[in-house]
C-alpha positions as CSV (number, residue, x, y, z in Angstrom):
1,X,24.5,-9.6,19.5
2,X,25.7,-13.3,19.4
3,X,28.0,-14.3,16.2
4,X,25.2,-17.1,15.3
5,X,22.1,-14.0,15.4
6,X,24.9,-11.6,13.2
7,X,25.2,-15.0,11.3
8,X,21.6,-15.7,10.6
9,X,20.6,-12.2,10.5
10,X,22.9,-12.0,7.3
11,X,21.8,-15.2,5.8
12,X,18.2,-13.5,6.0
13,X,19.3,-10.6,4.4
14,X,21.1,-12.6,1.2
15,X,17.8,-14.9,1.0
16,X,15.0,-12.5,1.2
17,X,16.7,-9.3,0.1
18,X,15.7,-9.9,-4.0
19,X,12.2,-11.3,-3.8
20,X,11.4,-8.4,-1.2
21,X,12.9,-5.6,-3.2
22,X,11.0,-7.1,-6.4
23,X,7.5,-7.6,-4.3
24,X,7.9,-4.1,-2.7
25,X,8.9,-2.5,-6.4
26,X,5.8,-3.3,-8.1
27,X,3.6,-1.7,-5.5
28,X,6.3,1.2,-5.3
29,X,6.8,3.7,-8.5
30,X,10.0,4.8,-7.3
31,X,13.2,2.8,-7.1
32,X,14.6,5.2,-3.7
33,X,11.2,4.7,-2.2
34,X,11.1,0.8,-2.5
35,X,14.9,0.5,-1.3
36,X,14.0,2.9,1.9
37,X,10.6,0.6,2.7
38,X,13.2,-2.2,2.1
39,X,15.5,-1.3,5.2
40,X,12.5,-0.1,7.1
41,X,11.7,-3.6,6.7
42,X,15.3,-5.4,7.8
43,X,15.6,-2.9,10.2
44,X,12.2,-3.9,12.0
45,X,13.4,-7.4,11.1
46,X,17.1,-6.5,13.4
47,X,14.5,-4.7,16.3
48,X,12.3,-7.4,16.5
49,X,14.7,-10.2,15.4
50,X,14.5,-12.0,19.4
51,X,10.6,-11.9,19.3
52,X,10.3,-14.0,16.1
53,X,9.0,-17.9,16.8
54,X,10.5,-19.7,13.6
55,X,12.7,-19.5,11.1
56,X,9.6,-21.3,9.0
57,X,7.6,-17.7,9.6
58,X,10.3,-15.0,8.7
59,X,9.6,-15.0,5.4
60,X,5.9,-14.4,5.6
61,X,6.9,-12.0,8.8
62,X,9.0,-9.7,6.4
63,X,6.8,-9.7,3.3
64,X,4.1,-8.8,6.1
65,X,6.1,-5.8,7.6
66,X,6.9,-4.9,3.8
67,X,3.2,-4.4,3.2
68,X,2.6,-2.4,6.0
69,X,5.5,-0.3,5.1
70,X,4.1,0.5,2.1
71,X,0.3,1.3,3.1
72,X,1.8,3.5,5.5
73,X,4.1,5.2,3.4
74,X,0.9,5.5,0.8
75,X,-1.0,7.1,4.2
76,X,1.8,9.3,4.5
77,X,2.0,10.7,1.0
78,X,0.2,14.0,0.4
79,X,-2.0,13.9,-1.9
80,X,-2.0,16.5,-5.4
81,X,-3.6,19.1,-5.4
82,X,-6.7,18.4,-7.5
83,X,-7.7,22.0,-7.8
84,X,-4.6,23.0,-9.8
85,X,-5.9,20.2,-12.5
86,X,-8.9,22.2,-12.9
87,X,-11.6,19.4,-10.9
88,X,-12.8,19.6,-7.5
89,X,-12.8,15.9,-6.8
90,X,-14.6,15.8,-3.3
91,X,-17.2,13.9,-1.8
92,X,-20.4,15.3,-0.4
93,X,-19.2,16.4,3.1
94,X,-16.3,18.6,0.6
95,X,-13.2,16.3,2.1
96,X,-11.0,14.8,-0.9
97,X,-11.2,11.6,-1.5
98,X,-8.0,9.4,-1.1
99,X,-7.4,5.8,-0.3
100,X,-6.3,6.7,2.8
101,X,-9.4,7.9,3.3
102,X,-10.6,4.3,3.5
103,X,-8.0,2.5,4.9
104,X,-7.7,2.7,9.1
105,X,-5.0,4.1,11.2
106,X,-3.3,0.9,12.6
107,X,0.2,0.9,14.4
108,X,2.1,-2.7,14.4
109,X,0.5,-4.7,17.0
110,X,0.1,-8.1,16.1
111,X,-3.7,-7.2,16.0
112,X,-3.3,-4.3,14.2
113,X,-1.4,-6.5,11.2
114,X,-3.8,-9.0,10.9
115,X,-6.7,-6.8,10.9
116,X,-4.6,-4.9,8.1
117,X,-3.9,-8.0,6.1
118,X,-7.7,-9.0,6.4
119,X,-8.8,-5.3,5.1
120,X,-5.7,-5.5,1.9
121,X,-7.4,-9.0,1.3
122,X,-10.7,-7.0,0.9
123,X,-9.6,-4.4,-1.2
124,X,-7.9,-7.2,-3.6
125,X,-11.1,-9.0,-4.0
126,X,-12.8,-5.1,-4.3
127,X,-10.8,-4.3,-7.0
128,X,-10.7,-7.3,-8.9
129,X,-14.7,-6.7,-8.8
130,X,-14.1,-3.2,-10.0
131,X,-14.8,-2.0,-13.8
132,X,-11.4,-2.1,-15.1
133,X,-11.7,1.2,-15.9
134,X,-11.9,2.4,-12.2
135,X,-9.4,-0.7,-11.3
136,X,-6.9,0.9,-13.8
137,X,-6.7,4.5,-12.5
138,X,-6.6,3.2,-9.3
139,X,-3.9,1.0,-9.6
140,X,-1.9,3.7,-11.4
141,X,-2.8,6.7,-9.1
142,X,-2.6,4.9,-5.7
143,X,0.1,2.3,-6.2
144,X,2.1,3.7,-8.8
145,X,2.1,7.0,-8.0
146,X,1.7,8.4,-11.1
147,X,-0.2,11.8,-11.4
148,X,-2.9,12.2,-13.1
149,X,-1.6,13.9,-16.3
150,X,0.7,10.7,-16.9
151,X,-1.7,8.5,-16.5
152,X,-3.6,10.9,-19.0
153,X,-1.0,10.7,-21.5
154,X,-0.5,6.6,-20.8
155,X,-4.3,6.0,-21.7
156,X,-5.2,8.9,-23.9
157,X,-7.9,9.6,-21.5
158,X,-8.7,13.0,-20.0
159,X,-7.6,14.2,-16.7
160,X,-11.4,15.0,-16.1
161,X,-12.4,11.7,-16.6
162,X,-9.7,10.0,-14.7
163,X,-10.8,11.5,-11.9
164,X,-13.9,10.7,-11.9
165,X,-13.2,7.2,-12.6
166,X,-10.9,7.5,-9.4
167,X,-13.7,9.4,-7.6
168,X,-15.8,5.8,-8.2
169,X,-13.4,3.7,-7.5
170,X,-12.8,5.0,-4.3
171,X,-16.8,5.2,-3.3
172,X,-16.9,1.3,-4.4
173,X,-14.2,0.8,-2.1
174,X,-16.0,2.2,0.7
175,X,-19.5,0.9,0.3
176,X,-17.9,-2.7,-0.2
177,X,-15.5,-2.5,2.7
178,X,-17.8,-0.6,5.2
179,X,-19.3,-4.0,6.6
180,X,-15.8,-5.4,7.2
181,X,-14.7,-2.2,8.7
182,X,-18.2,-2.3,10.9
183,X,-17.1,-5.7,12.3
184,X,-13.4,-4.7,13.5
């Protein structure tokens, strides 16, 4: 690698390395798991660092990547086992409902980001449309990470009740993003 890509590479690094770490921290509960997206990220930015137009797009390249990092880390996650908190939440063909159960396999082709940019701008708009009842367990469950008894204890709700909220949320998600999901 040439001193002036080391060089640039670096300068990358120092610029974007905060404002990633802070962008991929909110969506992240744990501190290890936002700094291992974070050099998932910079590592894909090293890999891919000759393929890259514009210095005017590297920014919005890596916050990109970081996004993706972290729905797929999210699709990765298993989820708890909602039988050991005493509810069966399942959905009429008995299959759990998760986020992921929404949310399609994509790999990283340029294709494959935009269409999962598109479907994260869906879900946004979903969830601000949401009760904020639903929105709230949601967030907390799926992007947070918290379990269910936390969030319990957080909000003084039941555990019962959260998951039904989250059971909700979940079916809104689908029936609103089923026509965008019909068109890709």
């Amino acid at each position: 690698m040439a001193n002036s890509q080391e060089a640039h590479i670096e300068q990358v690094f120092k610029n974007q390395r905060g404002g990633l770490l802070g962008f991929i921290r909110k969506r992240v509960s744990r501190l290890e798991d936002a700094e291992d997206i974070l050099q998932d990220v910079f590592f894909q930015f090293v890999s891919a660092y000759d393929s890259i137009e514009s210095i005017d797009k590297v920014s919005s390249w890596l916050f990109s990547v970081a996004r993706n990092k972290i729905t797929d880390r999210y699709r990765k996650k298993k989820p708890e086992a909602w039988s050991d908190l005493g509810f069966q939440g399942k959905n009429e063909d008995s299959e759990m409902l998760m986020l992921e159960d929404i949310l399609p396999d994509f790999k990283n082709t340029p294709e494959d980001v935009y269409a999962r940019n598109v479907i994260w701008e869906a879900i946004e708009v979903a969830m601000a449309e949401m009760p904020a009842e639903q929105r709230q367990v949601m967030l907390l469950h799926e992007f947070e990470d918290k379990s269910f008894k936390e969030i319990s204890e957080i909000t003084g709700v039941s555990v019962n009740t959260l998951l039904s909220r989250k059971r909700y949320a979940i079916l809104t998600l689908r029936k609103k993003l089923q026509e965008l999901y019909d068109e890709l």
